[in-house]
C-alpha positions as CSV (number, residue, x, y, z in Angstrom):
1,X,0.0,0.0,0.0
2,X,1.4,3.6,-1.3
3,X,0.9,6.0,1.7
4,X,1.2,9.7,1.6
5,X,0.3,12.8,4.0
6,X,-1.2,15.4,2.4
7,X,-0.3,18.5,5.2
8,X,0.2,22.1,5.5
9,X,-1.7,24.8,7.9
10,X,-5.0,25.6,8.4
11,X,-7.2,26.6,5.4
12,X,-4.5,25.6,2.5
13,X,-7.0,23.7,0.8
14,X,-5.5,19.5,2.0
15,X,-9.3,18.2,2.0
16,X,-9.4,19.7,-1.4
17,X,-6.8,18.1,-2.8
18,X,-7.5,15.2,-0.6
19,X,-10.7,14.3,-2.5
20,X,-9.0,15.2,-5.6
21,X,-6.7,12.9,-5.1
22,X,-8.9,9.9,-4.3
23,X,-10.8,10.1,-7.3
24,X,-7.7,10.3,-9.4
25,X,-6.0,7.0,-7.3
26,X,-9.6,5.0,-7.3
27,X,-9.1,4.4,-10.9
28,X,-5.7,2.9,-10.5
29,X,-6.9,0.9,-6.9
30,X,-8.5,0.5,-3.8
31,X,-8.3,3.7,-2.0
32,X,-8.3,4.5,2.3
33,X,-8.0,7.9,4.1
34,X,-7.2,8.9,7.6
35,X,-8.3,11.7,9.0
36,X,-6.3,13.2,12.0
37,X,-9.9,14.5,14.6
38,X,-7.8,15.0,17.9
39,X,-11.0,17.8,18.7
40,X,-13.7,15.8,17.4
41,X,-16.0,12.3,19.2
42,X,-17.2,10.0,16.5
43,X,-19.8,8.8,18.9
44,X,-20.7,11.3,22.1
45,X,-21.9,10.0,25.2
46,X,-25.3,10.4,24.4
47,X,-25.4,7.5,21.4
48,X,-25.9,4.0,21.9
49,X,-22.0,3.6,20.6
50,X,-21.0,6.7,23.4
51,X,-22.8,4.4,26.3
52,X,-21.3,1.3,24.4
53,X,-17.9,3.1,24.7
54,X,-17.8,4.8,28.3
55,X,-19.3,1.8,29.9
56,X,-15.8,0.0,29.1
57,X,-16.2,-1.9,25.8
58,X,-12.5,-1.9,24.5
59,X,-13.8,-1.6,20.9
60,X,-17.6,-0.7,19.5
61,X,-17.9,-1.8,16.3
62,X,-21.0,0.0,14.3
63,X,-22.8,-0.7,11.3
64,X,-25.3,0.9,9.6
65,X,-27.1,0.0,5.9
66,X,-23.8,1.5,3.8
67,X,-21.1,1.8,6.7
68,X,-19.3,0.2,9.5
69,X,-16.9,2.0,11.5
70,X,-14.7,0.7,14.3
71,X,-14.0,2.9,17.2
72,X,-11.0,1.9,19.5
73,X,-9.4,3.1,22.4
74,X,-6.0,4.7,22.8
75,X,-5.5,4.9,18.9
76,X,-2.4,5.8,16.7
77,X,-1.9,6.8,13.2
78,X,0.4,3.4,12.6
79,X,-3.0,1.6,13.8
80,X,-5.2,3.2,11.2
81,X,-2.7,2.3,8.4
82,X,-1.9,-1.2,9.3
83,X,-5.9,-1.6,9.2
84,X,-6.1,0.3,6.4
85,X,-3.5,-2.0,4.7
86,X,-5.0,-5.2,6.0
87,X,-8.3,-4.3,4.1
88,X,-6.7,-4.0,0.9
89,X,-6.2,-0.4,0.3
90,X,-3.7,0.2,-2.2
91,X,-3.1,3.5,-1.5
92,X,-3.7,5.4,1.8
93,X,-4.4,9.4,1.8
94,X,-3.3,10.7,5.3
95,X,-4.5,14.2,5.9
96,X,-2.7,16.0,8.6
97,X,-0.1,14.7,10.3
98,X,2.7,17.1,9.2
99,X,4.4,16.4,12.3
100,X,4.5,12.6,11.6
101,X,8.0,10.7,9.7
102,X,5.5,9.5,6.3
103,X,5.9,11.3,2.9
104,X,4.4,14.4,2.4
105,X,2.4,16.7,0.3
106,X,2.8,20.0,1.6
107,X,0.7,22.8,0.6
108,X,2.1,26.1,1.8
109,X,5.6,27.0,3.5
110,X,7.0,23.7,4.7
111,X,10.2,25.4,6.5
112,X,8.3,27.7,9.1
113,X,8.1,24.7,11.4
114,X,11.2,22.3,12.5
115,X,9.1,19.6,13.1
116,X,8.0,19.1,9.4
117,X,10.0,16.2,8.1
118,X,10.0,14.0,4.6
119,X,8.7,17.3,2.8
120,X,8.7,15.3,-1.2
121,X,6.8,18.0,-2.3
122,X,5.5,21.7,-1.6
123,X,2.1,23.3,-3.2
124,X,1.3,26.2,-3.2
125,X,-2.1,26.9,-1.4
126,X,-5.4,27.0,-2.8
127,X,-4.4,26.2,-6.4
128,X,-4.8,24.5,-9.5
129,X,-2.5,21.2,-9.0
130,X,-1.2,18.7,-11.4
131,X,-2.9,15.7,-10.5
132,X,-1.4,13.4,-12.7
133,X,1.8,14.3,-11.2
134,X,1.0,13.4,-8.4
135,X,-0.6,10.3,-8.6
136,X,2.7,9.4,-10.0
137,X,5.1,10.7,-6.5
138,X,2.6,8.4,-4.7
139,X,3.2,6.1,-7.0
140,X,6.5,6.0,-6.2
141,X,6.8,5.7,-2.7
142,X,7.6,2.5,-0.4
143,X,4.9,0.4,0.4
144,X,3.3,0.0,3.5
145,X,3.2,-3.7,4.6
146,X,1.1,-5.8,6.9
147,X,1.4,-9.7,7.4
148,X,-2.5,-9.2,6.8
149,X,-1.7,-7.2,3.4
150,X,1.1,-10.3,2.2
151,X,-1.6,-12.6,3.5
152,X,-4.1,-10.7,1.0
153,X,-1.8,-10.7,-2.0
154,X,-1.0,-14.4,-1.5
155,X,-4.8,-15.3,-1.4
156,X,-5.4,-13.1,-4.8
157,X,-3.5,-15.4,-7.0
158,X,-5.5,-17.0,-9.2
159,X,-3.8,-20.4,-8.5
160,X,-4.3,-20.9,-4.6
161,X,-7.4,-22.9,-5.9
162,X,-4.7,-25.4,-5.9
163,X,-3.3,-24.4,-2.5
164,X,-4.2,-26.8,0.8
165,X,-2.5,-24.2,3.4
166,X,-1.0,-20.9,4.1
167,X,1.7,-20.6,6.3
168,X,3.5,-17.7,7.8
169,X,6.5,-16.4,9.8
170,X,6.8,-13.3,11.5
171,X,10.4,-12.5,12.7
172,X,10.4,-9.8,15.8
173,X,13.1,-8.2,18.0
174,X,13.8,-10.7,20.5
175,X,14.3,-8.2,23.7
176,X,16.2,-10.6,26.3
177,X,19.1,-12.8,24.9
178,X,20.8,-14.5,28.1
179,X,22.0,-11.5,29.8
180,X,21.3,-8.8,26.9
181,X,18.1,-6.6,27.2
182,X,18.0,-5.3,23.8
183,X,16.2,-2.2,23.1
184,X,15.8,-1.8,19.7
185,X,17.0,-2.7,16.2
186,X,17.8,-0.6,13.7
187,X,18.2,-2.1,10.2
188,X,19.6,-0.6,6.8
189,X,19.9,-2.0,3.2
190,X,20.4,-0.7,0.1
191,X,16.6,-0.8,-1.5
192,X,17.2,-2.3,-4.9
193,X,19.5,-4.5,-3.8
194,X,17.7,-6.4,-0.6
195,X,14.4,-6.1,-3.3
196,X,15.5,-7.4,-5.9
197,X,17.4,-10.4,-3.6
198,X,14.4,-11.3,-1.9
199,X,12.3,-11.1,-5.4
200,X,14.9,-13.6,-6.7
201,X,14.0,-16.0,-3.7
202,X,11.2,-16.0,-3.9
203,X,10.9,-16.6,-7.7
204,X,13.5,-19.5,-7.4
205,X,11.6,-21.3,-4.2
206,X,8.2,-21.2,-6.2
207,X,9.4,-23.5,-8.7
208,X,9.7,-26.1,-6.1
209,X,7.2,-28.5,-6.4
210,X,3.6,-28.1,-4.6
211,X,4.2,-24.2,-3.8
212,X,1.4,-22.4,-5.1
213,X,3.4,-18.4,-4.1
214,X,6.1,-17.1,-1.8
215,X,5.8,-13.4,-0.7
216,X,8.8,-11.6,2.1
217,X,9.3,-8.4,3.5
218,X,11.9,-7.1,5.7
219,X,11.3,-3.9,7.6
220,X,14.0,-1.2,7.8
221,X,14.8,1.8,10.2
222,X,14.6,1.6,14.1
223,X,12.3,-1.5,15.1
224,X,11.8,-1.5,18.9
225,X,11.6,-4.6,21.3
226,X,8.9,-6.6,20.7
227,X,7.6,-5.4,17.0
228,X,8.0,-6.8,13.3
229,X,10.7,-7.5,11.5
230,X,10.4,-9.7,8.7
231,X,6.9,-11.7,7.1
232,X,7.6,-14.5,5.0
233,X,4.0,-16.1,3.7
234,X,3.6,-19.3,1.7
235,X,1.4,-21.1,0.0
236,X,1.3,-24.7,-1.1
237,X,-0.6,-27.9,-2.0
238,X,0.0,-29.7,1.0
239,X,1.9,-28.9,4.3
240,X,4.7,-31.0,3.9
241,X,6.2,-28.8,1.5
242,X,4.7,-26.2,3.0
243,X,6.4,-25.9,6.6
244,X,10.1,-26.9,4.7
245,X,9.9,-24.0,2.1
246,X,9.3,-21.6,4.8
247,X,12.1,-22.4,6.7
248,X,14.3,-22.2,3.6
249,X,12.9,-19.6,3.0
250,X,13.8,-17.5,6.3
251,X,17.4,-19.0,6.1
252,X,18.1,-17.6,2.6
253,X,16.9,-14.6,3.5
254,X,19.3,-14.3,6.4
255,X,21.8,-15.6,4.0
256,X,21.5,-13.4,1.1
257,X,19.9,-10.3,1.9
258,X,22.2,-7.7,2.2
259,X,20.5,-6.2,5.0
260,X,22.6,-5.3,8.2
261,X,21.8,-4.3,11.9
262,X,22.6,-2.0,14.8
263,X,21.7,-3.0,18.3
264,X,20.4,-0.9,20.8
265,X,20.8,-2.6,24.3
266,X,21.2,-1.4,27.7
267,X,25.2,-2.1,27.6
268,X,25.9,0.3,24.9
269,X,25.2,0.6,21.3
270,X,26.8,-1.3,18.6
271,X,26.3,-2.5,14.4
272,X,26.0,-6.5,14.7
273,X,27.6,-8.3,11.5
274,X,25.0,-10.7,10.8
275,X,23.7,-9.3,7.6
276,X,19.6,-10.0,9.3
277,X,17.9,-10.6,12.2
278,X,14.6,-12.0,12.7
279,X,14.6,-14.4,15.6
């Protein structure tokens, strides 16, 4: 899923170019928003969902003849995107956030704030923007991946008619190794390179007999104890080859991804010379 923020300051015209922008991208794809409400209650107290809600229900889920909305507690934008990618959505049109790390469309003057970051492009206000441009920055930008997104893909091909299971692997940051409490992780790779090597993989292990598709993905940056990796999902006639390939799989990946580490632990800091991690 292509994500991008479409920011700036008040009045600038972002829902504008929001909606512009989602009828351009629904041609090419599914197509999810998020809208940052920090003011705003989807369901006051007075509703049935607000009663639902303050009474302690974790998560109200409502649905009405053409909608269904989900309403959760202690909610973040990463949330919202991982659902958004889990759906299906293959693009997501975040509006706001200018203070978050994603790609942004900025409409306005970007450098009056220091917390603006991962500007790829500034608009100005209020005007008559190429489009088609734009669709084609998104475009361009790293996908945002969920196990439930790989998961997705996998199901789509038109061959898992022939598939008897899916099986998966999710790698996270292991934070207590004998005596080390690691921290975090943070991972780097060059992009076309680790793609391209983990394409290649997984175009050589689906000629093995029985597997129906093999899909990976290794996250980069800082990953924190406790969170995701690396997903490796396969599908295949029956489980035999099934369980084996994704094992090979995981250790080629380890072997010939060019993907390398830095651990953050409570001893100190320091880059690790395994090329991957996901134990």
């Amino acid at each position: 899923m292509k994500v991008i923020c479409v920011s700036g300051y008040k009045n600038t015209g972002k829902t504008t170019l929001v909606t512009r922008l989602v009828e351009a991208l629904s041609k090419k794809g599914q197509v999810g928003t998020v809208k940052l409400m920090f003011h705003h209650r989807f369901n006051p107290a007075g509703t049935d969902t607000g009663k639902h809600f303050d009474a302690g229900a974790d998560a109200v889920v409502a649905i009405t003849d053409s909608e269904l909305v989900t309403i959760k507690r202690d909610p973040t934008l990463e949330q919202a995107l991982d659902s958004l990618a889990d759906s299906g959505m293959d693009f997501a049109i975040v509006e706001g956030a200018k203070s978050s790390s994603l790609p942004k469309i900025f409409l306005g003057d970007a450098t009056q704030s220091k917390d603006i970051e991962n500007v790829v492009v500034s608009l100005p206000e209020k005007s008559d923007w190429d489009i088609e441009s734009l669709v084609k920055l998104i475009q361009e930008q790293e996908d945002w991946v969920t196990l439930g997104s790989l998961v997705r893909k996998i199901k789509s091909n038109p061959d898992i008619r022939f598939s008897g299971g899916i099986a998966t692997f999710t790698g996270i940051v292991r934070e207590v190794t004998g005596k080390t409490h690691t921290q975090a992780l943070e991972f780097e790779k060059y992009p076309d390179v680790a793609d391209r090597a983990m394409e290649r993989i997984c175009t050589e292990m689906k000629q093995k007999e029985g597997i129906i598709d093999i899909l990976m993905h290794h996250r980069t940056g800082l990953i924190k104890a406790g969170e995701d990796i690396v997903y490796i999902v396969v599908a295949a006639g029956h489980r035999k080859e099934l369980f084996v390939t994704l094992v090979d799989a995981l250790e080629r990946l380890k072997d010939e991804v060019p993907i390398w580490k830095k651990e953050f632990t409570l001893e100190g800091d320091f880059w690790v010379h395994d090329k991957s991690s996901e134990e």
